[in-house]
N, C-alpha and C positions, 0 to 999 in steps of 0.2 A: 504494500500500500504506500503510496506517495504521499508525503506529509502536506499539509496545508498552512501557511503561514498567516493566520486570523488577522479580524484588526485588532491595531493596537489598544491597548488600555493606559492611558496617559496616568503616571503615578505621581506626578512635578518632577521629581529630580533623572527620573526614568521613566521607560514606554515597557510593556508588557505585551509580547504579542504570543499566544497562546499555538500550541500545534498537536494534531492528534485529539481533539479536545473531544469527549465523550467515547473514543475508540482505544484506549488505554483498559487493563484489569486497575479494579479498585485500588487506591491507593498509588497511582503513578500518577506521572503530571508531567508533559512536557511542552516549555517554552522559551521564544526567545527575547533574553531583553538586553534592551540598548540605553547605555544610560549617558545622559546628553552630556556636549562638553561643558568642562569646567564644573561639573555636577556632582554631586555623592549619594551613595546611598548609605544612610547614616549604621552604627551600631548595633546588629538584632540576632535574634539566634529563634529557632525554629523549637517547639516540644517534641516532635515526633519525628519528625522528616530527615531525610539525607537529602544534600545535592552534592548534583556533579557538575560542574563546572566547567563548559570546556570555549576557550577564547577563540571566536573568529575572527575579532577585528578590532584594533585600536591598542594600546597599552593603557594598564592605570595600574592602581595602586589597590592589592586586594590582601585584606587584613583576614587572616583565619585564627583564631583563638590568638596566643602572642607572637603570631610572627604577623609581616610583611611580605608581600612578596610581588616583585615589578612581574603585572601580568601581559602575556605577548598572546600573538594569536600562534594556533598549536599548544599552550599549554591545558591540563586539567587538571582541576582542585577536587577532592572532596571535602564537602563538609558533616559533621555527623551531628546528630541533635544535641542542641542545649550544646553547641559550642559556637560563640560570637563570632561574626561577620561583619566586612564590610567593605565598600568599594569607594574610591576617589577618582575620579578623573579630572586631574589638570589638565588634560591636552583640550587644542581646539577642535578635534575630530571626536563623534561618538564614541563612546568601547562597545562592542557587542559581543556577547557570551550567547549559548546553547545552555539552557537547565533542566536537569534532568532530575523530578524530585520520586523519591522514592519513601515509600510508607505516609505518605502525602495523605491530612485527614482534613484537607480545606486549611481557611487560615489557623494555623497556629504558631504564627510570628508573634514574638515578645519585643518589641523596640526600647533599646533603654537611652 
């Protein structure tokens, strides 16, 4: 099946655009976002959920529990629940990532 790339869901600092939406088994989620330049998305960490993280486009600056790490396109993160996140982009260019969430029970983002 060929994915479908939805419209977007404007967040302010980032755009949400949803794929496979309703054709995933319970508990997945796959989507792409793109978080605008000069933008962040601040601090937060999930209850239940993994992601996977994988960069197509742009560099920033992607925080996973205490590290940092300068994100390029070709890398992937994961994150595992109830461990903090978070993204910076200085640059004038979008970042855009692929997220792949997994055990996914709707929102359960905690923003601190």
């Amino acid at each position: 099946m060929k994915g479908e790339i939805k419209e977007g869901i404007d967040r302010g600092s980032y755009v949400k655009f949803p794929i496979f939406e309703g054709e995933l088994p319970e508990g997945s989620y796959v989507q792409v976002v793109e978080i605008k330049p000069r933008s962040k998305v601040g601090k937060h960490y999930h209850k239940f959920q993994y992601e996977v993280f994988y960069i197509i486009k742009g560099n920033a600056r992607l925080g996973i529990g205490g590290e940092e790490y300068d994100a390029r396109p070709g890398d992937i993160f994961l994150v595992k629940p109830g461990t903090v996140h978070w993204v910076i982009n200085d640059s004038e260019e979008p970042f855009k990532l692929l997220v792949v969430k997994l055990n996914f029970r709707g929102d359960d983002t905690v923003w601190l």
